[in-house]
C-alpha positions as a printed NumPy array, in Angstrom:
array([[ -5.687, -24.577,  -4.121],
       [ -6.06 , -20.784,  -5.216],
       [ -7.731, -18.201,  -3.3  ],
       [ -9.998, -15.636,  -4.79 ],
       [-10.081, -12.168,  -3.07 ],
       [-11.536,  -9.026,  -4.122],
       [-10.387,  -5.967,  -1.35 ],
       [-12.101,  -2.679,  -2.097],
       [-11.738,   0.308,   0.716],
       [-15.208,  -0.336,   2.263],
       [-15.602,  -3.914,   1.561],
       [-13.949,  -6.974,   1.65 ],
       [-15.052, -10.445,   0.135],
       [-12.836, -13.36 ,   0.15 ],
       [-12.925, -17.355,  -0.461],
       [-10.871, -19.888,   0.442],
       [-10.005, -22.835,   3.041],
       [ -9.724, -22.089,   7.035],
       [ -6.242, -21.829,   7.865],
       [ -5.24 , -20.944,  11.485],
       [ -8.326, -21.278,  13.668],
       [ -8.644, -20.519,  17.004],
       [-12.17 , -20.582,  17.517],
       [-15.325, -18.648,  15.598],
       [-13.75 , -15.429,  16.267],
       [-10.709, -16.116,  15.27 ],
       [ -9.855, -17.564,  12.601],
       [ -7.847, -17.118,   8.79 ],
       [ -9.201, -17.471,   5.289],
       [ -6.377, -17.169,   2.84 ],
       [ -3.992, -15.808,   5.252],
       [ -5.976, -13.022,   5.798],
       [ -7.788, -12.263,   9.706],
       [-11.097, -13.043,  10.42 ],
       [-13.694, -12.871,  13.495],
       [-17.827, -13.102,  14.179],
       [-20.18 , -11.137,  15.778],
       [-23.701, -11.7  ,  17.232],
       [-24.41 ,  -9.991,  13.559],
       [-22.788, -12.74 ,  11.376],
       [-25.181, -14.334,   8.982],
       [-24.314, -17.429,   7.925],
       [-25.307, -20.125,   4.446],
       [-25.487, -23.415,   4.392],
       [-24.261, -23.624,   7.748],
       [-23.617, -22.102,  11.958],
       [-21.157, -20.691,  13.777],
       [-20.091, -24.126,  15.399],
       [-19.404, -25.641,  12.263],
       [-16.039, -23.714,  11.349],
       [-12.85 , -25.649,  11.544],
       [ -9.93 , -25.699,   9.809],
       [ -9.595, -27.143,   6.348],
       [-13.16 , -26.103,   5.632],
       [-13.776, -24.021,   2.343],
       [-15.859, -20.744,   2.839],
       [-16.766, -17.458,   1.278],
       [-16.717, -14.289,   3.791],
       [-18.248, -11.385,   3.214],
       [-17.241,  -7.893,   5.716],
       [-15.04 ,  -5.03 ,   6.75 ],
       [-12.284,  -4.447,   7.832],
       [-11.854,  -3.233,  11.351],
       [ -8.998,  -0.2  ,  12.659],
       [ -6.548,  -3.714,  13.395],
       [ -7.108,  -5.054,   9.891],
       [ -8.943,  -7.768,  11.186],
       [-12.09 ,  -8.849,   8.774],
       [-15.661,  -8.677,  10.761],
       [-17.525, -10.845,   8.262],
       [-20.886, -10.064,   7.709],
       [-21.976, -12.905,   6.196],
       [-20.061, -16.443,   5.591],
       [-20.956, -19.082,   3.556],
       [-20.286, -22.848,   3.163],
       [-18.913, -23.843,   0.365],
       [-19.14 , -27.709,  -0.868],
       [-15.836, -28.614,  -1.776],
       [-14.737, -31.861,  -3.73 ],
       [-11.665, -31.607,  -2.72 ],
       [-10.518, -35.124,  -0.327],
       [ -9.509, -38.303,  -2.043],
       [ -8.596, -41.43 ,  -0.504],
       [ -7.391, -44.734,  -1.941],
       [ -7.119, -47.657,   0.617],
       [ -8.366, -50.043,   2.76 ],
       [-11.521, -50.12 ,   4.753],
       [-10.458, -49.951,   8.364],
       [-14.043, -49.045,   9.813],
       [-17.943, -48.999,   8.833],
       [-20.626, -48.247,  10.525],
       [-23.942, -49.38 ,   9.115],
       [-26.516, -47.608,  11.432],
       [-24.331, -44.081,  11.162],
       [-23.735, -44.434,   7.382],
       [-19.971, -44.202,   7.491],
       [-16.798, -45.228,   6.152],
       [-13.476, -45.073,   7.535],
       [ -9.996, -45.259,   5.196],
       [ -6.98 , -43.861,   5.592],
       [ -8.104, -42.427,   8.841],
       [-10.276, -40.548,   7.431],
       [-14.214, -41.191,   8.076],
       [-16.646, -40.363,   5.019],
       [-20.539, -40.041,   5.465],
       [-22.703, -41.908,   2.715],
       [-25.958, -40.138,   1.847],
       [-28.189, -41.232,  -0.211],
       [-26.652, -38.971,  -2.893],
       [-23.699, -40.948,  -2.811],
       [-23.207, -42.668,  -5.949],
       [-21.857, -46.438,  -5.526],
       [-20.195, -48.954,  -7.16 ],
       [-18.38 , -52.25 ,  -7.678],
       [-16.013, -52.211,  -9.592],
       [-14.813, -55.788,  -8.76 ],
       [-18.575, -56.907, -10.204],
       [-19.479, -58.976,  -6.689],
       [-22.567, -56.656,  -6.054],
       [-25.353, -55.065,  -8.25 ],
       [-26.848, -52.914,  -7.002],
       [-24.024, -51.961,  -4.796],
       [-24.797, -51.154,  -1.102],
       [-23.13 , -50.173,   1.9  ],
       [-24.075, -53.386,   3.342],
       [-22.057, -55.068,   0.816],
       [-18.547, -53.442,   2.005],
       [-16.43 , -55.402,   4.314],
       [-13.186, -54.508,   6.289],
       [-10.301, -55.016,   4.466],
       [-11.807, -53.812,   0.694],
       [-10.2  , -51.455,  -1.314],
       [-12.167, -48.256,  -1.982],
       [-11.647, -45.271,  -3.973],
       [-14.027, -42.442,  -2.191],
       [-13.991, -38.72 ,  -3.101],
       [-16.006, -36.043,  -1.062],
       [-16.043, -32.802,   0.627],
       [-16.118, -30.849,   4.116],
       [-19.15 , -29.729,   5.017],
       [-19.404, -28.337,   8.94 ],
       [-16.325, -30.896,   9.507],
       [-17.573, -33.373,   8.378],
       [-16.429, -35.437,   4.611],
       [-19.846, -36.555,   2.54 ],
       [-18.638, -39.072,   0.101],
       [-19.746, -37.708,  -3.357],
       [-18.719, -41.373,  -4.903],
       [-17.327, -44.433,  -3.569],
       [-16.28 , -47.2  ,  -5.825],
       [-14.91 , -50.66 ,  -4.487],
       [-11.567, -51.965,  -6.895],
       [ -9.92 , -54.665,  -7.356],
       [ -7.417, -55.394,  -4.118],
       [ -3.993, -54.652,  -5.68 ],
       [ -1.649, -57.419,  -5.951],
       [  1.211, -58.135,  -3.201],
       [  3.887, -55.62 ,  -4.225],
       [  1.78 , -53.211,  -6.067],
       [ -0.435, -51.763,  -2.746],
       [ -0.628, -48.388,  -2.904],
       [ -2.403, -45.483,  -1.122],
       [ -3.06 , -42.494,  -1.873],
       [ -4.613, -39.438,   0.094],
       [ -5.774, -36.122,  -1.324],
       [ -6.994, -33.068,   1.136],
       [ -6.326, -29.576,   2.378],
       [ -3.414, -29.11 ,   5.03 ],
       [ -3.804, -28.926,   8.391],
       [ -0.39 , -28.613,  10.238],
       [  3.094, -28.536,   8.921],
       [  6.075, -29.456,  10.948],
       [  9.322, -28.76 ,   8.819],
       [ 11.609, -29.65 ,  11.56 ],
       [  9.742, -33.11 ,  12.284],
       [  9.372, -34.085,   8.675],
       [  5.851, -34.276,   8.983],
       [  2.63 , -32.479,   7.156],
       [ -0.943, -33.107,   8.084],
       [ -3.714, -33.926,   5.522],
       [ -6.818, -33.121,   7.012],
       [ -5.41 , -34.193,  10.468],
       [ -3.772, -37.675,   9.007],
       [ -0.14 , -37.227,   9.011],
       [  2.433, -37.819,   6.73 ],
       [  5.801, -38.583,   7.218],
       [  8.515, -37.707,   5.101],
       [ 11.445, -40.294,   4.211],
       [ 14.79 , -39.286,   2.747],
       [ 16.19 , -40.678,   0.039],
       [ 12.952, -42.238,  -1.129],
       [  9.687, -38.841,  -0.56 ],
       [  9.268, -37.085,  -3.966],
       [  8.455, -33.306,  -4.434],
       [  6.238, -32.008,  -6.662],
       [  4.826, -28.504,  -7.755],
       [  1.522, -27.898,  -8.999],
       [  2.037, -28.458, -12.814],
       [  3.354, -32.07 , -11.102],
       [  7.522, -30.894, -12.101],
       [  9.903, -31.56 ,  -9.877],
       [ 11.338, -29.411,  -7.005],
       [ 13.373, -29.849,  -3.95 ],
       [ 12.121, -30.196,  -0.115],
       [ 13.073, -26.543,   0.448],
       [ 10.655, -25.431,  -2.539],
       [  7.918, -27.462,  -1.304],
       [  7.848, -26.166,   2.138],
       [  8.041, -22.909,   0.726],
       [  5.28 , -23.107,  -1.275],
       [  2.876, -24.882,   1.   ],
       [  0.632, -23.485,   4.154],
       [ -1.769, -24.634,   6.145],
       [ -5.312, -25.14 ,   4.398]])
C-alpha cells in the first residue's frame, strides 16, 4: 500500500505501515527513521504496542541525523489482512480464531455469518476445526480484530484453495521466501505467479524490486 508524507523544513508528518523495527525508538514508517521520547504522545494506543506491520500516523521533527522524533503517533485501524482457509484453532473463553497461522480476535463488533445456512444466528460457538472461513480484519497494538468472519462452503477435493492477504514482514530473495505478517511463503518455480498492483504480469526480478517490508 501507498504512503502519504508531507515534509516541510520544521515539520514532518507521515503515515504508513512499520517497516524495520528495532524497538520503540527505533523504528521505520515508510522507509523513513523514526524514534520516541519520554515526550511522545500517543492515540489510540502506547508505546509497547508498536511492531512491525502496524499502520500509524507520526507526527515530529527531524533531528541533526535525519532521524524523525515524533511528537505524537497515532494508531491507525487498518482493514488490511485477509485470510481464506481452514480453522486450525479456537478459543472460546479468549474469543479467537486461528487460520492460516494467523490468530483473529472476535469482538462483539464482529459481524458473523453462515454462509453454508447450518446456524442462525451465527456464533462463535458454532465454528468447529476444520471449517472454512473467510475473515478480514486489522492490526491494532499487534493484534488482528476480525471486522467480519463468514463460514463457506468447504471447497470440493481438487478445488481447495487459500488465500492470505497482509502487510510484509521479512523478505528473503535468496531463500525464495516472503513473510505475510510473520506466515511465510514459499516461492515455487515453474508454477509461483507475479503480479503488479493493477494485477499485470511481471517477472520475479520486478516483484522483488517493487516490494519492501511493511
Amino acid at each position: 500500500e501507498s504512503n502519504s508524507q508531507h515534509l516541510n523544513i520544521r515539520r514532518i508528518e507521515i503515515e504508513g505501515v512499520i517497516g524495520d523495527f528495532g524497538s520503540a525508538t527505533d523504528f521505520t514508517v515508510g522507509g523513513l527513521s523514526v524514534t520516541t521520547d519520554g515526550d511522545t504522545e500517543y492515540e489510540n494506543g502506547s508505546a509497547d504496542q508498536l511492531s512491525t506491520g502496524l499502520r500509524v500516523e507520526v507526527e515530529g521533527t527531524a533531528n541533526a541525523d535525519g532521524v524523525i522524533v515524533a511528537e505524537e503517533i497515532e494508531f491507525e485501524d487498518d482493514p488490511a489482512i485477509r485470510v481464506e482457509g481452514e480453522v486450525t484453532n479456537i478459543d472460546e473463553l479468549a474469543g479467537t480464531v486461528t487460520a492460516m497461522g494467523l490468530t483473529f480476535e472476535i469482538r462483539s463488533s464482529t459481524e458473523l455469518e453462515d454462509d453454508r445456512g447450518i446456524a442462525d444466528p451465527f456464533t462463535l460457538n458454532d465454528l468447529a476445526l476444520g471449517d472454512f472461513i473467510e475473515v478480514r480484519g486489522y492490526l491494532s497494538g499487534g493484534i488482528i480484530i476480525a471486522v467480519e468472519l463468514e463460514r463457506e462452503d468447504t471447497p470440493a477435493p481438487g478445488e481447495f484453495q487459500t488465500l492470505l492477504r497482509g502487510p510484509l514482514t521479512a523478505i528473503n530473495e535468496v531463500g525464495n521466501t516472503v513473510d505475510i505478517q510473520g506466515v511465510t511463503v514459499i516461492e515455487q518455480e515453474f508454477i509461483t505467479e507475479y503480479e503488479d498492483a493493477a494485477e499485470d504480469p511481471i517477472s520475479r526480478a520486478d516483484f522483488y524490486r517493487l516490494i519492501c517490508v511493511g
